[in-house]
C-alpha positions as CSV (number, residue, x, y, z in Angstrom):
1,X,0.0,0.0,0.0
2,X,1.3,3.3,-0.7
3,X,0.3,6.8,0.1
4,X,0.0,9.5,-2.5
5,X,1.6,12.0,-0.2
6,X,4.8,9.7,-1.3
7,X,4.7,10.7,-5.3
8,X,6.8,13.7,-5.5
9,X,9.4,12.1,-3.6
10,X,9.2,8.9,-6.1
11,X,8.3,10.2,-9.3
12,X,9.7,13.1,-9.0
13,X,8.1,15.6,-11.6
14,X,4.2,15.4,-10.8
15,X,1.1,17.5,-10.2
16,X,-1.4,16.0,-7.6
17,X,-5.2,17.7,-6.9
18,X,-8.0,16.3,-5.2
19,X,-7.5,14.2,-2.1
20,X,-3.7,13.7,-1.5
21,X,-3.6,11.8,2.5
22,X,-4.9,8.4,0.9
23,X,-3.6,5.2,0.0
24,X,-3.6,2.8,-2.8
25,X,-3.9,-1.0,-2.6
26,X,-2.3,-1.0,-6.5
27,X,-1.7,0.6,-9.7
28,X,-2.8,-0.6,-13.5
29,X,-3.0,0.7,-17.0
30,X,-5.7,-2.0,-18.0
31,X,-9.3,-0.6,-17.0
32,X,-10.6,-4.1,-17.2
33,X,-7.9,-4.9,-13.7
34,X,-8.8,-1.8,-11.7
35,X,-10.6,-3.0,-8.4
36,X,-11.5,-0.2,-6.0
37,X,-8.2,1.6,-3.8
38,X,-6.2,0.9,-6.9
39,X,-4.3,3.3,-9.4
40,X,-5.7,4.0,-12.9
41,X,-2.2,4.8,-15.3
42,X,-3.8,6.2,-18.7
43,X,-1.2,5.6,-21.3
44,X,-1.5,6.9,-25.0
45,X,-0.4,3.9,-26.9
46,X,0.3,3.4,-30.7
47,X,-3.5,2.1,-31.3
48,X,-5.3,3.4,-27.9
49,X,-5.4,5.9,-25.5
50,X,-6.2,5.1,-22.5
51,X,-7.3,8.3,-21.1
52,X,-10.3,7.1,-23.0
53,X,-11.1,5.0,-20.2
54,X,-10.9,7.1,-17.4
55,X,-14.6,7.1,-16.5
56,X,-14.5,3.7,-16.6
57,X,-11.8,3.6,-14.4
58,X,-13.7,5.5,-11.8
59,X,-17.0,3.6,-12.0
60,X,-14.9,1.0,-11.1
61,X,-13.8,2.1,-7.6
62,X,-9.9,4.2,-8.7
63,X,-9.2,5.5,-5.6
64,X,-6.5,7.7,-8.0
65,X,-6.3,8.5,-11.9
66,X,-2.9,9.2,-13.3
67,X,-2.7,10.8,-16.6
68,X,-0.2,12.3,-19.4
69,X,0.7,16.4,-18.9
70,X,-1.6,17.5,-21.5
71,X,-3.8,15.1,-22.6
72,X,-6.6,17.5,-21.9
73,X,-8.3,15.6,-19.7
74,X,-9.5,16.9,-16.4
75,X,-11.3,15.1,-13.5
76,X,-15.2,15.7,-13.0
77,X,-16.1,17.6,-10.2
78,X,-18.5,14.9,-8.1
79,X,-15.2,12.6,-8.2
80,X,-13.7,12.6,-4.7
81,X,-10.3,11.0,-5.6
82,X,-6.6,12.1,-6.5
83,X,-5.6,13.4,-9.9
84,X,-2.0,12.9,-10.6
85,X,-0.4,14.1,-13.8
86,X,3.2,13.6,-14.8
87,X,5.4,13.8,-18.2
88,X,5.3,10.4,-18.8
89,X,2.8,7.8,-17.8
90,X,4.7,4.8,-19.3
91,X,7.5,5.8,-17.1
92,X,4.7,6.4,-13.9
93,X,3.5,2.5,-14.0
94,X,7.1,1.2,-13.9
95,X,8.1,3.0,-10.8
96,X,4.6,3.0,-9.1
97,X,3.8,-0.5,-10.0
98,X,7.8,-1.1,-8.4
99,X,7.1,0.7,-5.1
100,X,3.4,0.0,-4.7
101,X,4.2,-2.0,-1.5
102,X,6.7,-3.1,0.3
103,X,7.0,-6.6,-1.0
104,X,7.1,-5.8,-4.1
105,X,9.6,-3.3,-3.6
106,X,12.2,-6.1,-1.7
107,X,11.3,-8.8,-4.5
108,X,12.7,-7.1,-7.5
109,X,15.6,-5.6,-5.6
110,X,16.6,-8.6,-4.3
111,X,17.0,-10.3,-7.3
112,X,20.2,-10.7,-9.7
113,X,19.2,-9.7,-12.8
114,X,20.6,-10.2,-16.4
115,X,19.2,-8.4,-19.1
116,X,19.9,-9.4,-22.9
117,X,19.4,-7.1,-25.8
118,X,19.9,-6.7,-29.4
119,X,18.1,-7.8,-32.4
120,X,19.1,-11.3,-32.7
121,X,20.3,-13.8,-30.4
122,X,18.4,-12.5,-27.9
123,X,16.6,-16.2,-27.0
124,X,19.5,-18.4,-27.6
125,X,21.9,-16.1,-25.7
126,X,19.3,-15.9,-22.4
127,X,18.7,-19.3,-22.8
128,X,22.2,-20.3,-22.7
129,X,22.7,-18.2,-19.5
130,X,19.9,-19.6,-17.3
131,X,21.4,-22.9,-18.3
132,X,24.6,-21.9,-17.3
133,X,23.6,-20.6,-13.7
134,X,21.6,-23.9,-13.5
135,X,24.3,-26.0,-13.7
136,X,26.4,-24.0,-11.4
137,X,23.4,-25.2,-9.1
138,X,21.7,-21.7,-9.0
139,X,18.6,-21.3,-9.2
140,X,17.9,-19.2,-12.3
141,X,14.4,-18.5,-14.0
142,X,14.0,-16.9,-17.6
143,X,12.0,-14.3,-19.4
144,X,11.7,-13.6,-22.9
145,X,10.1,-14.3,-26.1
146,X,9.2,-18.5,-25.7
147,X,7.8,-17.1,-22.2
148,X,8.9,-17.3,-18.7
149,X,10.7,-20.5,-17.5
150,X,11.6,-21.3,-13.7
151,X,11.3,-24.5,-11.2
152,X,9.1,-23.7,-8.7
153,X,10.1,-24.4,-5.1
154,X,8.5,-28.1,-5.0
155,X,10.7,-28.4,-8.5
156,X,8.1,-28.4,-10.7
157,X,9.4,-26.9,-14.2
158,X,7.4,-24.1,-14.7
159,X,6.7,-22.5,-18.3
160,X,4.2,-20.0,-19.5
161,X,3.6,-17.5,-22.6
162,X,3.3,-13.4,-21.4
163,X,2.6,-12.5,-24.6
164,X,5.3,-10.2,-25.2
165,X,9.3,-10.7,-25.5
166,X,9.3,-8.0,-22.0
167,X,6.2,-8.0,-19.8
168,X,4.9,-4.7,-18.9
169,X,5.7,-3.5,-15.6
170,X,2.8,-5.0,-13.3
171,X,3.2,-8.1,-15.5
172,X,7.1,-8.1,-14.8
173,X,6.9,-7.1,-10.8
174,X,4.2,-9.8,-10.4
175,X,6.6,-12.3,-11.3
176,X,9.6,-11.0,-9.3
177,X,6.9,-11.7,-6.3
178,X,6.5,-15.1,-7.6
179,X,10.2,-16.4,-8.0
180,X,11.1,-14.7,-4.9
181,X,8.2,-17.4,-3.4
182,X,9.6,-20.1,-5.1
183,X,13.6,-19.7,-4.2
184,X,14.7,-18.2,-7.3
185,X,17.9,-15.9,-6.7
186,X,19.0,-15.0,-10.7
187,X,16.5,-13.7,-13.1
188,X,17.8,-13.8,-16.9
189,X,15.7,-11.1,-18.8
190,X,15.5,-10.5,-23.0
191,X,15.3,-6.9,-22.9
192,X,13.7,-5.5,-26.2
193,X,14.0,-2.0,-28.0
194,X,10.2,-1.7,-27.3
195,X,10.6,-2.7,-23.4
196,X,13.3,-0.1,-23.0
197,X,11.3,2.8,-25.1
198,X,8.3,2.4,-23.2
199,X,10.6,2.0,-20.1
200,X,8.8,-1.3,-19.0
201,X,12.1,-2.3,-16.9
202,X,13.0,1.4,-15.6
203,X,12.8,0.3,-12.3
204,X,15.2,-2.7,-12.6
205,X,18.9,-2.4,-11.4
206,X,21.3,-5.2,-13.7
207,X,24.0,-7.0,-12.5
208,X,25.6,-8.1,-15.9
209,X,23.8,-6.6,-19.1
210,X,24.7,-8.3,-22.7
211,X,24.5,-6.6,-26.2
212,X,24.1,-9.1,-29.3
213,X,24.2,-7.3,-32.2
214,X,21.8,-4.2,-34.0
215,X,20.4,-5.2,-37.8
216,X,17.5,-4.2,-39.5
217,X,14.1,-4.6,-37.5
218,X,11.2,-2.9,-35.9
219,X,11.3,0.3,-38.1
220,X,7.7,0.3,-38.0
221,X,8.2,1.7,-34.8
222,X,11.1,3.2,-34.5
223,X,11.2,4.8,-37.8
224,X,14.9,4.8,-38.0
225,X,18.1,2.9,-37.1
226,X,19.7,5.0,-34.8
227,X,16.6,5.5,-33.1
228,X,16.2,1.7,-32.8
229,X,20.1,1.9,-31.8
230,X,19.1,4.5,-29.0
231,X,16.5,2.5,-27.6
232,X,19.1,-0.3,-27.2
233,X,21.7,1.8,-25.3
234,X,19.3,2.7,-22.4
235,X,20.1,-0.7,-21.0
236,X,23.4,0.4,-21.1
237,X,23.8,4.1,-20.1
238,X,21.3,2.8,-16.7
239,X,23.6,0.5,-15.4
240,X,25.6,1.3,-11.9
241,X,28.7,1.6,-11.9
242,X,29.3,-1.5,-10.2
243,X,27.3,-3.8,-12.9
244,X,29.2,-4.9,-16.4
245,X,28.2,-4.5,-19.4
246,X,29.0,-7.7,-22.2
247,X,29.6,-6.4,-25.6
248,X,29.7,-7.7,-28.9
249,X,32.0,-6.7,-30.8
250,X,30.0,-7.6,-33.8
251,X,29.3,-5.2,-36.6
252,X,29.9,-1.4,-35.5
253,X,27.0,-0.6,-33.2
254,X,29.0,-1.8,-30.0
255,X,30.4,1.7,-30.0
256,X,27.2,3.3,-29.4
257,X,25.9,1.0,-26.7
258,X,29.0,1.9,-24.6
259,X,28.9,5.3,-25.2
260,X,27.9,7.4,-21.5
261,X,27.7,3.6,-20.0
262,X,28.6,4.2,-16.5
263,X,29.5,0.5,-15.7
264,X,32.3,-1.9,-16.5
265,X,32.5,-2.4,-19.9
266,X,34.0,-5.6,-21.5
267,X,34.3,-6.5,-25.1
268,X,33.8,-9.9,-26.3
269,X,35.4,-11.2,-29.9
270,X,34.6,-14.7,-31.1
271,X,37.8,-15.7,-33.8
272,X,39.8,-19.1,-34.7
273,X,36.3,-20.7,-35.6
274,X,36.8,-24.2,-36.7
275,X,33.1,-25.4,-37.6
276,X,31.7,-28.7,-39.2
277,X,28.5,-30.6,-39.1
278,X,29.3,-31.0,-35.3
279,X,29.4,-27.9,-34.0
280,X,32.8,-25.5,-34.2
281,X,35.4,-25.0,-32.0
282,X,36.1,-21.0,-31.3
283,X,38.6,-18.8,-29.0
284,X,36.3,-16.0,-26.4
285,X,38.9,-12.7,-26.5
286,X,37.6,-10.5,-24.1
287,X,39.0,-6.8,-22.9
288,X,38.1,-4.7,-19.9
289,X,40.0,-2.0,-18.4
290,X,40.4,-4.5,-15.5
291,X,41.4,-7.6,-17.6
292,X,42.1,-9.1,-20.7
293,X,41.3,-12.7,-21.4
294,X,41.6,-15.7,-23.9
295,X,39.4,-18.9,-23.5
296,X,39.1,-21.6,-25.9
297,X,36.0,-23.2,-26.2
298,X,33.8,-25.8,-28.3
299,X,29.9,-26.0,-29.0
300,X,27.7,-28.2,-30.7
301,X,25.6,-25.7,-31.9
302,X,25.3,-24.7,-35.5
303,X,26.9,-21.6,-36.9
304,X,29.7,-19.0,-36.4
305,X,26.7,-16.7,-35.1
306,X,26.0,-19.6,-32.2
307,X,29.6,-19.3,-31.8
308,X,29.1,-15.8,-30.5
309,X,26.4,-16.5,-28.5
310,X,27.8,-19.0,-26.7
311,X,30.8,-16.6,-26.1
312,X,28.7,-14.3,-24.6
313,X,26.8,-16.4,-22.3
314,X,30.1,-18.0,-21.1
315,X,31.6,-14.3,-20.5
316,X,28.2,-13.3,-18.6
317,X,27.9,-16.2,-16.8
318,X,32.0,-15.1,-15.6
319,X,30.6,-12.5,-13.7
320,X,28.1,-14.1,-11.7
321,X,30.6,-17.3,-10.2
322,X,34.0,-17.5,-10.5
323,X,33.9,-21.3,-11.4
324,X,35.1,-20.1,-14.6
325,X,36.8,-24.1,-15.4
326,X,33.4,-25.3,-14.6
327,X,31.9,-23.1,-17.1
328,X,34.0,-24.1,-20.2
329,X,32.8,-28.0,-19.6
330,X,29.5,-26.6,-19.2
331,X,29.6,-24.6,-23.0
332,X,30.7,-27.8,-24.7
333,X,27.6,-29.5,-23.8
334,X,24.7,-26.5,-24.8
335,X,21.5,-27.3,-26.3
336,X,19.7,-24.6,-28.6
337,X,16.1,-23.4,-27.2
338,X,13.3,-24.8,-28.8
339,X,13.0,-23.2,-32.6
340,X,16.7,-22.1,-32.6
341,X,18.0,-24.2,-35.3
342,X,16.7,-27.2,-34.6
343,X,17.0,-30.0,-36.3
344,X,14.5,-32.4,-37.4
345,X,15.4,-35.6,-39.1
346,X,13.5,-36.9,-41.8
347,X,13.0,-40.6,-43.4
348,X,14.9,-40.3,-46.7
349,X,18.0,-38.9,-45.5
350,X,17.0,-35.3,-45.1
351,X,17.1,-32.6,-42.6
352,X,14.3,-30.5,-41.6
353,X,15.6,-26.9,-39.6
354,X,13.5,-24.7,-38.1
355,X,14.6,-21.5,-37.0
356,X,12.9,-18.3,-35.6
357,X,14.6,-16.2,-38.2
358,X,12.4,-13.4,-39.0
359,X,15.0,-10.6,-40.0
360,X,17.3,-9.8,-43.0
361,X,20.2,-10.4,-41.1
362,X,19.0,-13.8,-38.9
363,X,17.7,-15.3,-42.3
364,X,21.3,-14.7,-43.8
365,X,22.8,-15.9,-40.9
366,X,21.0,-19.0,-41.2
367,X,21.1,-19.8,-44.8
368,X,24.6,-19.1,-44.3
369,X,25.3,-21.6,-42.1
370,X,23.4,-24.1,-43.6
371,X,24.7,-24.0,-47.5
372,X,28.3,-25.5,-46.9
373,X,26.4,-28.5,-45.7
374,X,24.6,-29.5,-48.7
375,X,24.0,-29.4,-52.1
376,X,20.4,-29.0,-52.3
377,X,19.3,-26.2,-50.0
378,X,15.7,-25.1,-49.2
379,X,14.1,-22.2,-47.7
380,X,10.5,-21.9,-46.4
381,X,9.5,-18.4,-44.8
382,X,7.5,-15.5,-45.3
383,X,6.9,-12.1,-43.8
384,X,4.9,-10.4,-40.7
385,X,1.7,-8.5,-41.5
386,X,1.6,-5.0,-39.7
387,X,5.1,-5.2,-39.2
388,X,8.1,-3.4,-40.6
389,X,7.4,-3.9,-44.8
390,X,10.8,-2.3,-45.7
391,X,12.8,-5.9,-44.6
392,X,10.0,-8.2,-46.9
393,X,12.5,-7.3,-50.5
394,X,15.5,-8.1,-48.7
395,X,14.6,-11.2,-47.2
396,X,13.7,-11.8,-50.5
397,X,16.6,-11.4,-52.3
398,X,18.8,-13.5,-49.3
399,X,16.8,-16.0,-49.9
400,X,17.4,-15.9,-53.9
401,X,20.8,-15.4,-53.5
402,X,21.5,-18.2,-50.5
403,X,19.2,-21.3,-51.1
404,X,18.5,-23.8,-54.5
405,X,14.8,-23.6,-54.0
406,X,12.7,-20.5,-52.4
407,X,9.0,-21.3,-51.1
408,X,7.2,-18.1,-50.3
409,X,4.6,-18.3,-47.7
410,X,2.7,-16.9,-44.8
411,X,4.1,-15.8,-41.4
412,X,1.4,-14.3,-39.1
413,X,0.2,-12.0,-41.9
414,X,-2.5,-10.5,-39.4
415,X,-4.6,-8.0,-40.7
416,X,-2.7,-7.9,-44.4
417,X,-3.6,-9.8,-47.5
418,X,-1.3,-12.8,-48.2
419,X,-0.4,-12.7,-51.2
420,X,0.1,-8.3,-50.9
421,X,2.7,-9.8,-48.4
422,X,4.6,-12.7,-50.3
423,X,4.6,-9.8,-53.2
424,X,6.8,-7.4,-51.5
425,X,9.1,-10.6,-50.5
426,X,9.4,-11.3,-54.7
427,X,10.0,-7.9,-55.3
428,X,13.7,-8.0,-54.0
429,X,14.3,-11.4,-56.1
430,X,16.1,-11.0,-59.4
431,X,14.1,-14.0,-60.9
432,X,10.7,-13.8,-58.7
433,X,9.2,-16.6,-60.9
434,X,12.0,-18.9,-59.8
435,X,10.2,-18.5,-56.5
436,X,7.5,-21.1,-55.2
437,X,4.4,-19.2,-53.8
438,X,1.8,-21.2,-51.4
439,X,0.6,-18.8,-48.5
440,X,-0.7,-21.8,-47.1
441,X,1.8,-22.6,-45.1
442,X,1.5,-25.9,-44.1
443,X,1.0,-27.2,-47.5
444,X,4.2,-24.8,-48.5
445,X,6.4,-27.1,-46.0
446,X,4.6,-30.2,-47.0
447,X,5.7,-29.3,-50.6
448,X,9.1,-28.5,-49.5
449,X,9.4,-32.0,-48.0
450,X,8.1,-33.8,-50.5
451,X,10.7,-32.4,-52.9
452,X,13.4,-33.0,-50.6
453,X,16.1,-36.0,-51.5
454,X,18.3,-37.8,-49.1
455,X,21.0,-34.9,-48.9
456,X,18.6,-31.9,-48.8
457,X,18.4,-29.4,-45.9
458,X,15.1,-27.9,-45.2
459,X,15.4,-24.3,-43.3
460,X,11.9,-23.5,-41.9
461,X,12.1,-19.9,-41.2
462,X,10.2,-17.3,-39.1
463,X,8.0,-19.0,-36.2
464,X,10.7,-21.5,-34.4
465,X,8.8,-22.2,-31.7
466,X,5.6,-20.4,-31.7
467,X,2.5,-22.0,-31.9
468,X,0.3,-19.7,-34.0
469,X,-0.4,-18.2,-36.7
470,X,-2.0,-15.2,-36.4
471,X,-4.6,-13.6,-39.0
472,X,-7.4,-11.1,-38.7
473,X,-6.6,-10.1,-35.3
474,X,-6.8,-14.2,-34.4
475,X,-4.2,-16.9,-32.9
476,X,-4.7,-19.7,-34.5
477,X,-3.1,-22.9,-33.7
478,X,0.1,-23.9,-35.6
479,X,3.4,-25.1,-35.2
480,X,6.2,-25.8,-37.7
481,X,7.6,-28.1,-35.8
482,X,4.7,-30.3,-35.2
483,X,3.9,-30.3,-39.5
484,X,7.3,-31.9,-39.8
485,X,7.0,-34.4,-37.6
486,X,3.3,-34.9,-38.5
487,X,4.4,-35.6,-41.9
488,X,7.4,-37.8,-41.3
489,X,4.0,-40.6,-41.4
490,X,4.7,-41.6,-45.4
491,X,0.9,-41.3,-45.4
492,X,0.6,-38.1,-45.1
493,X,3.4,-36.1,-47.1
């Protein structure tokens, strides 16, 4: 319970009328959550304003509205509760919904977080990390895009969707509540650009903090690169001083995550990769202005870009135990998450991949990996609906330029038509007829199964392990995963 009196002196910048000396039980942005005592946040969002909800709110039983400096609302005057506006709403619910009690409050400080950010890798790399700590017999949970993923104190495994890569703030602290019940100590976060523009984590404190890499994605939103790149670095430049910061070294966007970073930086280079079929072997050069370091380790794990991850996980990991022997064992023997990569085999010889790649750069990295293996590459994928367009030609054109045979299909095309989509993906290809077009997209696998011989590598890209496809505003059931191995039945390719 908090008292309102308490506002300037945690939000800072704020302008209170109406009945200051009360309390309330708990604060929300959804008006469909708001049970009387409790805290209405109105947030403008990119489709709905909240403040439109306001009355709602009331009827409900707010014992406090809190709304954006100029939204041109203003409270009735029959309405007996407090009125709070402030700059920035979004920035309100993460700091009210931290210090909204006292239990809440001691949950999420008292947890070791690791957040994760970048545009791919994100999954794999926080994956890789809570496996890590797990192994080092800590007890680590996990949040991020496949959903959030602890043992519960009787040791049940524990794994749910959120619905978003980062929860919002309510969503987030709720759970810091819940692992603190259940033992957990470590709590490995992916951290995306949205999360950190919205400030969804603002009242979180990082121990260790990893950067991945920065390619083209989310432009719909962010309208630009750097932009995108800015929302990145405020992981970085809100660290303490005493946290570290694991950098890529990646591509040349490492040097604006670190720029006005307060804590210890170190820089992490993956060279000397030796890969095969089998995994690759790599050397971990990392640099600090406390250290410099050389590690030599091995992972089964597809790809020079797993490589890296692994590299960063391992260097993370450093940080948090010094069993740093311990830890080099433990890389060797990393497993991908579910949809990274993984590998399916098929009857006749062949190899069925699905990956999660949904990006220029991820699909490249993929292919990439994938065509010194065989001689008779194929790609399945297809493009977002509502999302950023300007990545559908280049995907396109990867696709030409990487695999032997390109199947263009759906991939959650929402509220856009189909075949408007798969269009945009041709457009970028030199030869779009070479392309095979089938937005159905489990008869586009079937099809790229069926033409499959016994040396042929199947990369299934876009979903990895979601379950859905989403059109028209609906979720409907599907899984890549489960057409392949539905389909391994002769019967039925």
């Amino acid at each position: 319970m908090m008292l309102l009196d308490r506002l300037d002196e945690i939000l800072g910048q704020c302008t209170i009328r109406g009945t200051v000396h009360t309390s309330i039980t708990g604060v929300t942005d959804v008006v469909g959550n708001v049970m009387p005592g409790m805290m209405y946040i109105a947030i403008h969002g990119t489709k709905f304003d909240g403040h439109s909800c306001i009355a709602e709110a009331i009827r409900k039983g707010a014992s406090a509205v809190c709304v954006q400096t100029g939204s041109n609302y203003e409270p009735h005057n029959y309405w007996q509760g407090a009125w709070v506006e402030v700059p920035d709403t979004r920035l309100a619910l993460a700091v009210l919904a931290k210090n909204v009690s006292a239990s809440v409050r001691h949950a999420v400080d008292s947890l070791v977080w690791i957040g994760v950010t970048g545009t791919n890798g994100k999954t794999t790399v926080a994956n890789l990390i809570v496996t890590m700590l797990r192994k080092c017999n800590m007890r680590a949970a996990c949040i991020g895009t496949i959903g959030v993923d602890y043992v519960d104190a009787s040791g049940k495994p524990m794994l749910r969707p959120t619905g978003y890569t980062t929860p919002h703030a309510p969503v987030l602290y709720d759970l810091a509540v819940e692992f603190v019940k259940n033992g957990i100590t470590h709590v490995v976060m992916e951290v995306s650009s949205h999360a950190l523009h919205q400030h969804r984590v603002a009242g979180i404190s990082y121990a260790v903090a990893v950067f991945t890499n920065l390619t083209h994605d989310h432009l719909d939103y962010h309208g630009t690169m750097e932009n995108y790149a800015m929302a990145k670095q405020k992981l970085f430049t809100g660290l303490p001083r005493t946290s570290w910061a694991v950098i890529s070294t990646v591509g040349p966007d490492h040097e604006t995550m670190v720029q006005h970073c307060r804590a210890h930086v170190e820089l992490v280079r993956i060279g000397n990769i030796r890969a095969d079929r089998g995994g690759s072997a790599f050397t971990v050069q990392s640099r600090s202005d406390r250290f410099f370091s050389t590690h030599h380790l091995h992972t089964t794990l597809l790809g020079d870009f797993n490589a890296v991850n692994v590299g960063l996980a391992f260097r993370a990991v450093t940080h948090l135990t010094p069993k740093t022997d311990v830890l080099e064992e433990i890389a060797s023997n990393l497993k991908p998450p579910p949809g990274r990569l993984e590998q399916i085999q098929l009857p006749n010889g062949s190899v069925a991949v699905v990956d999660y790649a949904h990006t220029p750069d991820a699909l490249e990295k993929a292919l990439q990996t994938l065509r010194p293996l065989t001689n008779h590459l194929v790609v399945v994928f297809g493009c977002g609906g509502n999302r950023d367009a300007t990545k559908r030609g280049p995907m396109g054109r990867i696709a030409e330029q990487q695999a032997d045979v390109v199947i263009i299909t759906s991939d959650n095309p929402r509220d856009e038509d189909p075949l408007a989509i798969i269009d945009d993906v041709r457009s970028g290809m030199a030869s779009a007829n070479k392309a095979h077009v089938e937005p159905d997209r489990e008869r586009a696998i079937r099809y790229a199964l069926r033409i499959s011989g016994s040396e042929s590598i199947i990369l299934i890209a876009g979903k990895g392990h979601e379950a859905y496809q989403e059109v028209a505003g609906l979720k409907m059931p599907f899984s890549d995963r489960d057409v392949v191995r539905n389909s391994i039945n002769p019967e039925t390719v």
